[in-house]
C-alpha positions as CSV (number, residue, x, y, z in Angstrom):
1,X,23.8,15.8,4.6
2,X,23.5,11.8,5.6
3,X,26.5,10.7,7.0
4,X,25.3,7.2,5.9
5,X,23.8,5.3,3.3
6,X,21.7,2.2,3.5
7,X,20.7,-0.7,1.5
8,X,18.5,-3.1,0.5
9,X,20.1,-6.0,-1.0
10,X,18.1,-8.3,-3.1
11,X,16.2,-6.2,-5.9
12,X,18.3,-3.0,-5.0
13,X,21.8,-3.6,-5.3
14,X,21.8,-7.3,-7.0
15,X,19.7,-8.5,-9.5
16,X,18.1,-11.8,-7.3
17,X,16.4,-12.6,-10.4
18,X,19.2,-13.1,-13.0
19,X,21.2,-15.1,-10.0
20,X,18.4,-17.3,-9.3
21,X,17.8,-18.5,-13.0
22,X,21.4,-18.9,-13.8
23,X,21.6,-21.0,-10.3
24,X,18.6,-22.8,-11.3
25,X,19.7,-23.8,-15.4
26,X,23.1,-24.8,-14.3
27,X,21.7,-27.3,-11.3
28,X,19.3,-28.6,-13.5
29,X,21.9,-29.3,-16.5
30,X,24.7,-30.5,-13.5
31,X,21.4,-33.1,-12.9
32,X,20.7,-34.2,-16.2
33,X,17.7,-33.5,-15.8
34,X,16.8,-31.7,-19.4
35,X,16.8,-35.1,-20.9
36,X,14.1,-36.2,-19.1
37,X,11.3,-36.7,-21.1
38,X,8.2,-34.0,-21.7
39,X,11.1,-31.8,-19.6
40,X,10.3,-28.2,-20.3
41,X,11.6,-24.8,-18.9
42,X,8.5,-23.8,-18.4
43,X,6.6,-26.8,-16.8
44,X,9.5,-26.9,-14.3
45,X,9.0,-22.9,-13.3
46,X,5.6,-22.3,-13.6
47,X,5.8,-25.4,-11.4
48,X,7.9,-24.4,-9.0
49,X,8.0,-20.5,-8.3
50,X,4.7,-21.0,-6.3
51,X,5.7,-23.7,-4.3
52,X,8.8,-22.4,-3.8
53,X,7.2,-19.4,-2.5
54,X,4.8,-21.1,-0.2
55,X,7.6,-22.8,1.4
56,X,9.6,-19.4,1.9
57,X,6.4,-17.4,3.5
58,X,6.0,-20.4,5.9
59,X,9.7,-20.6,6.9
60,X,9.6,-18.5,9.9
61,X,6.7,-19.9,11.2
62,X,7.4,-23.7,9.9
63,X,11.5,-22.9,11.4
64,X,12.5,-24.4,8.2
65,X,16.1,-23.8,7.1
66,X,16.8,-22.8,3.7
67,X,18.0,-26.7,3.0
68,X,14.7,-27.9,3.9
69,X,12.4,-25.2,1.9
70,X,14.3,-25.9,-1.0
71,X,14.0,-29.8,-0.7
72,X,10.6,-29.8,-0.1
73,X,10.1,-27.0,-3.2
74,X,12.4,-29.6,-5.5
75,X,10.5,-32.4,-3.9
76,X,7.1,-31.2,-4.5
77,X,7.9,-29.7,-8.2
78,X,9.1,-32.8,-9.5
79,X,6.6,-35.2,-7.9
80,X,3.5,-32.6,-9.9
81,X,5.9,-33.3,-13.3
82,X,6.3,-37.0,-12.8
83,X,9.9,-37.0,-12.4
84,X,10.0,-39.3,-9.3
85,X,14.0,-40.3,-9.6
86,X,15.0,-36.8,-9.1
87,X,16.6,-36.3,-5.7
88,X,15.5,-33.5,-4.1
89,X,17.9,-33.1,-0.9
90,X,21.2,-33.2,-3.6
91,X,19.0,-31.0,-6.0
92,X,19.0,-28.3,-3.3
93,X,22.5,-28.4,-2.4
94,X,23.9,-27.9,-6.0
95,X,21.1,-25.5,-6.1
96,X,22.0,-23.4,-2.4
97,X,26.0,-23.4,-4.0
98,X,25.2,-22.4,-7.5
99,X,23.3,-19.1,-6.3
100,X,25.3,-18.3,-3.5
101,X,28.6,-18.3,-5.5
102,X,26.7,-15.9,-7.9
103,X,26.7,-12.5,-7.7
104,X,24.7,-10.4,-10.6
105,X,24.4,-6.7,-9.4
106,X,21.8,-4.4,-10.5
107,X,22.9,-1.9,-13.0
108,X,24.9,1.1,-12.2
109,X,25.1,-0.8,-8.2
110,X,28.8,-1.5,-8.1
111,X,29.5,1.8,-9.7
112,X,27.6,3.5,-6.8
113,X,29.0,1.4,-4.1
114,X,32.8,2.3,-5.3
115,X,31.7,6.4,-5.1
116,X,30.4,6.1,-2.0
117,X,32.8,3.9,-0.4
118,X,35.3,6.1,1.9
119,X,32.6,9.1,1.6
120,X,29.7,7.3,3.7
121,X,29.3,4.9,5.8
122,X,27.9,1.7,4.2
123,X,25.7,-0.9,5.5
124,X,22.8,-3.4,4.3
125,X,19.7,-4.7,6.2
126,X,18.2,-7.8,4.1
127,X,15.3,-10.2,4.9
128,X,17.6,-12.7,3.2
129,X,19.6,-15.8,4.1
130,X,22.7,-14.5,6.1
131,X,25.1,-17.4,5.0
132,X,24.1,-16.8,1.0
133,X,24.2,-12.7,1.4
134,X,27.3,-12.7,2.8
135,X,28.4,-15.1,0.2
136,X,27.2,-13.3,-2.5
137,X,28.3,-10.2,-1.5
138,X,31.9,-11.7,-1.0
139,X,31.7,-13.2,-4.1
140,X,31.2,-10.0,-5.7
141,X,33.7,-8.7,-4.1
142,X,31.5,-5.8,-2.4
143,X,31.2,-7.2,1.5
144,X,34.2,-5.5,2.5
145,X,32.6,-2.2,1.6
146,X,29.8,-2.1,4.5
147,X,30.1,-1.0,8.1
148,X,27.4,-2.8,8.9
149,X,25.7,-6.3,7.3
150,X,22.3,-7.2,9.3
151,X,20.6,-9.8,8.0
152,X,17.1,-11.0,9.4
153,X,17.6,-14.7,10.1
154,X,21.1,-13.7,12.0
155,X,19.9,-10.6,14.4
156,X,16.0,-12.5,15.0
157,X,14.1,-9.4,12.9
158,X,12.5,-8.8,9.7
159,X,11.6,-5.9,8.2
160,X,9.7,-4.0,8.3
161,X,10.2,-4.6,12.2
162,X,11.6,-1.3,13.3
163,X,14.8,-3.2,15.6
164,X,16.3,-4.3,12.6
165,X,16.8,-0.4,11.6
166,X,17.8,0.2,15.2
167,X,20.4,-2.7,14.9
168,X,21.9,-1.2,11.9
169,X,21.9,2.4,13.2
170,X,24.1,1.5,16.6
171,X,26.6,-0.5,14.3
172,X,26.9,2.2,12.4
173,X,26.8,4.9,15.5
174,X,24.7,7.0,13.9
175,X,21.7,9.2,14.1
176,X,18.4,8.5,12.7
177,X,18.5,11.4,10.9
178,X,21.9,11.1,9.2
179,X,20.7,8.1,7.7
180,X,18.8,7.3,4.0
181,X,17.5,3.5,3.6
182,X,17.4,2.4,0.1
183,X,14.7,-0.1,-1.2
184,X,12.4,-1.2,-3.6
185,X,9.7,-2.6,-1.7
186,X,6.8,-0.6,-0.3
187,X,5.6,-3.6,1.9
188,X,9.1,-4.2,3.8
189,X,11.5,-1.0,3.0
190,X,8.9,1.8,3.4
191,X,7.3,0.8,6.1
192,X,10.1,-0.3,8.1
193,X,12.0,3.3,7.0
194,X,9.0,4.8,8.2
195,X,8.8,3.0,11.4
196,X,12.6,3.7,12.3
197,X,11.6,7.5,11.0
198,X,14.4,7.6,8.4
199,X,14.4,9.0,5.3
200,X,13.7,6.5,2.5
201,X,14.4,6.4,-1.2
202,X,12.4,3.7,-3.3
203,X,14.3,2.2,-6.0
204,X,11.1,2.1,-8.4
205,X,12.9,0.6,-11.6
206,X,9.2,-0.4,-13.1
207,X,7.8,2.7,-12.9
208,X,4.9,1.9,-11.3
209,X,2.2,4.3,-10.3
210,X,2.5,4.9,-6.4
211,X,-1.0,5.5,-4.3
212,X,-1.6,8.8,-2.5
213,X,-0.6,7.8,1.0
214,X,2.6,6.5,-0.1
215,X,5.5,8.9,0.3
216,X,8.7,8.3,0.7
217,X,11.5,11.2,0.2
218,X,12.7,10.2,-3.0
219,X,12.0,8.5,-6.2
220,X,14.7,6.9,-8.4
221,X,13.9,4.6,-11.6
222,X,18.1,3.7,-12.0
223,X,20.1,3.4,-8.9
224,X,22.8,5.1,-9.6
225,X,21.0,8.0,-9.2
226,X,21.5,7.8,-5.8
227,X,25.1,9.1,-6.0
228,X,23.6,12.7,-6.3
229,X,21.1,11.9,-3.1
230,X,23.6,10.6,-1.3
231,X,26.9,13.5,-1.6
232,X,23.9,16.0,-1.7
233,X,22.5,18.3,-4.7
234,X,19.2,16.1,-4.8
235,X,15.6,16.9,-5.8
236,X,13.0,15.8,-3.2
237,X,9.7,13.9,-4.3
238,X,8.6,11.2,-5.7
């Protein structure tokens, strides 16, 4: 029976999508920016997801701070569309507030979270941005359910570095084996499960087709299913 449960934040428990596009429409409306002309939705974010992305890959290595990859991302974006008046550095801010005042869970996540709460111990381990996890998580007023809350940029590891796991496992004070991890991503929550050797459950909403060598314990498609994983009575496999 695992005395504690696990989680991946982003894409697990919240929906990072939905809280990024509702950040993103109500900075560019707070902007005035949608009465620019030839301004379209989809220009702006077929535009800017892969700079935005480039800047975010290269932030470790670059030691940029989430300020700057987003000013460069608005900067960048804007100077492709032609829409040299637009000032990046306040575009980011409204930006950064927006989304981390927004807190859009996955469904069935906060449901989940309330069962388990008081049953097993809680934590998170996210490659995020400590100051908007913990701000999102407050906002949806689920922080104060987790004994632990590591996240990469505050403890110096990312997943699927095996110390982050260990981090999270002496703040908890438990044993490997007591624990499940909960993910979605093969590349970061997999591996890194693997590496700490504790049991993992992908959170495979998609459905996607998994390759041969890729195992973990167990398979869900909603995550509420976890409930039944987590107080016991679960099917192994994928």
């Amino acid at each position: 029976m695992y005395k504690a449960i696990i989680f991946d934040l982003d894409h697990t428990l919240l929906d990072y999508d939905r809280s990024e596009t509702d950040a993103m429409q109500l900075t560019i409306r707070q902007h005035g920016l949608e009465q620019e002309e030839r301004w379209t939705w989809g220009r702006f974010r077929e535009t800017f997801g892969p700079i935005n992305w480039m800047y975010w890959s290269e932030r470790n290595e670059r030691r940029l701070t989430i300020h700057q990859v987003l000013e460069y991302s608005f900067r960048d974006t804007f100077i492709r569309l032609g829409h040299s008046d637009a000032d990046p550095s306040a575009l980011a801010r409204t930006y950064w507030d927006h989304f981390c005042s927004l807190c859009h869970f996955e469904d069935g996540a906060r449901e989940l979270l309330g069962d388990l709460h008081g049953n097993r111990k809680l934590a998170v381990i996210s490659n995020g941005i400590g100051e908007g996890q913990r701000r999102r998580t407050a906002s949806g007023d689920i922080l104060k359910l987790f004994d632990a809350f590591i996240v990469s940029d505050e403890v110096g590891y990312w997943k699927p570095d095996r110390n982050i796991f260990e981090i999270a496992l002496s703040e908890l004070g438990a044993n490997r084996s007591e624990v499940l991890y909960v993910g979605d991503s093969l590349k970061d929550d997999y591996a890194g499960a693997r590496a700490a050797d504790i049991d993992f459950c992908l959170y495979n909403r998609s459905g996607a087709s998994l390759e041969e060598h890729v195992s973990p314990r167990y398979v869900v498609r909603r995550i509420g299913d976890i409930r039944s994983i987590a107080l016991g009575g679960a099917i192994t496999g994928p």
